[in-house]
C-alpha positions, 0 to 999 in steps of 0.5 A: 209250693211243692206241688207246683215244681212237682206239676212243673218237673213233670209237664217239662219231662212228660213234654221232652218225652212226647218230642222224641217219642209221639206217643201221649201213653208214654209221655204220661208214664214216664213221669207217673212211673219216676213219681212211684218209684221215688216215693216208694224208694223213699222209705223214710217218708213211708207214714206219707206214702198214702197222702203222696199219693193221693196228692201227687200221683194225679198231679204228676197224670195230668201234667205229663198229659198236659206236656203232651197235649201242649206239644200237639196244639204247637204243631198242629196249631189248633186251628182246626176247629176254627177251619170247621166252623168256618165251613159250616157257615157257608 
């Protein structure tokens, strides 16, 4: 459970991040980077930090990346394959 509002928290700021920023590199460090420094703020949880890591660090990636990516088919509408097959068959 845990890990899904960790995906959902991190795909809504990684999607507000690539609204006012359009840049995917920054919408993925933005989270990845609030994720590591509040794990290793947290130092009464440090025994856990390895498997924080491990679990959570690629968590919180693709969901940035994933905010990211979302917003691009939204305004692009990803319609772009389809015109090219289209095409193609002509």
């Amino acid at each position: 459970m845990i890990f899904a509002l960790l995906f959902i928290l991190a795909f809504l700021l990684g999607l507000a991040v690539y609204l006012l920023t359009n840049r995917w590199v920054i919408a993925v460090l933005v989270p990845t980077g609030l994720f590591v420094v509040n794990t290793l703020l947290d130092t009464e949880a440090k025994a856990n930090w390895g498997m924080t890591f491990v679990f959570g660090l690629p968590i919180v990636f693709v969901a940035g990346l994933l905010g990211a990516y979302v917003v691009e088919l939204r305004r692009f509408g990803g319609d772009e394959l389809g015109e090219v097959e289209a095409s193609d068959e002509d």
